[in-house]
N, C-alpha and C positions, 0 to 999 in steps of 0.2 A: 358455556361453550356453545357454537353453534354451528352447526353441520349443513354444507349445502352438495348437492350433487348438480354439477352443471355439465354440457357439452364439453370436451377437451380443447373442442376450438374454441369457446368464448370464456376457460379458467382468467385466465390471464387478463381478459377485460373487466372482468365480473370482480377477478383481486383487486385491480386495480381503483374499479369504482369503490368498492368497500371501503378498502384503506382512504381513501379519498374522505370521502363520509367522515371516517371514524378520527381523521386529523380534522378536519373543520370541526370535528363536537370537543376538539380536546385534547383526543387521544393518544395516548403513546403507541404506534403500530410499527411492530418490530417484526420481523422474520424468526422462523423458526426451522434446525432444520430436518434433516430426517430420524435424527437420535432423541428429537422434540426440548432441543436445549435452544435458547435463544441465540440470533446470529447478532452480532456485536461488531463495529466495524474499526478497523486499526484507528481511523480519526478521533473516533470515541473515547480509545482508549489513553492514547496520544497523541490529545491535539497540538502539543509542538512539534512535533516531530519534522524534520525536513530530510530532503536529501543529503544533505551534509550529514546528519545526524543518523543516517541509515549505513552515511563510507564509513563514518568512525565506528561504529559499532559494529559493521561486516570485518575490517581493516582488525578490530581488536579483538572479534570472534577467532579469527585465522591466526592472531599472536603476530602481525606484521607489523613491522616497523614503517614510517612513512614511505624513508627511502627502500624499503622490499618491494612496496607496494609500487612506487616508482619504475624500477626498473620492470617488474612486471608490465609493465603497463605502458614500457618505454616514454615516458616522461620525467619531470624531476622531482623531488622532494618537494620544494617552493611550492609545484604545483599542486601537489596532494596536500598541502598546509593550509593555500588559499579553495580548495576544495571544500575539504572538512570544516574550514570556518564559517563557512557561506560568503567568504567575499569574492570568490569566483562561481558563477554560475556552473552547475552540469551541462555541459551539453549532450546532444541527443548522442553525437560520435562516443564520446568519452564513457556516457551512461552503457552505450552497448560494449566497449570494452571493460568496464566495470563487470556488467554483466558477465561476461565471458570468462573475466576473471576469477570471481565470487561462486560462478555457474549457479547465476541465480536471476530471474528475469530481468530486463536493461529498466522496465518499467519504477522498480523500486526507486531508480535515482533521479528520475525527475517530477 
């Protein structure tokens, strides 16, 4: 392990060059966080994952049926179908009534 003390204004550059270095030699540079357990990023864990795949598994966490989630949402069923398939795109409007709905950032769905 290696320990450096630097200015607070130049951590952040000084991180930054390190990890630089330590991927050109090779290396795996991963974060770590304050409890010193590695930080791991949802891509990582689920590189398929999409938006569609974040409605159906919100939509199934909540025990909603398409058409609930519909009328919540003042749209139709159809809609929430071609949603969760991914053969409609999220839009930014829809993802922040998702959002609203779910009460969970609009971010998730696109």
């Amino acid at each position: 392990m290696i320990s450096l003390s630097v200015p607070s204004a130049s951590a952040v550059v000084v991180a930054d060059a390190i990890k630089g270095v330590l991927t050109l030699a090779g290396h795996n540079v991963r974060r770590i966080n304050s409890e010193g357990e590695e930080v791991v990023s949802a891509d990582e864990i689920f590189p398929d994952a999409s938006p569609a795949m974040a409605l159906r598994g919100f939509r199934g966490k909540m025990e909603w049926t398409q058409q609930e989630l519909a009328e919540k949402l003042g749209t139709t069923q159809n809609c929430i179908s071609a949603l969760e398939s991914g053969k409609r795109r999220i839009s930014m409007n829809m993802a922040k009534r998702l959002g609203k709905v779910f009460n969970i950032s609009y971010k998730v769905f696109l």
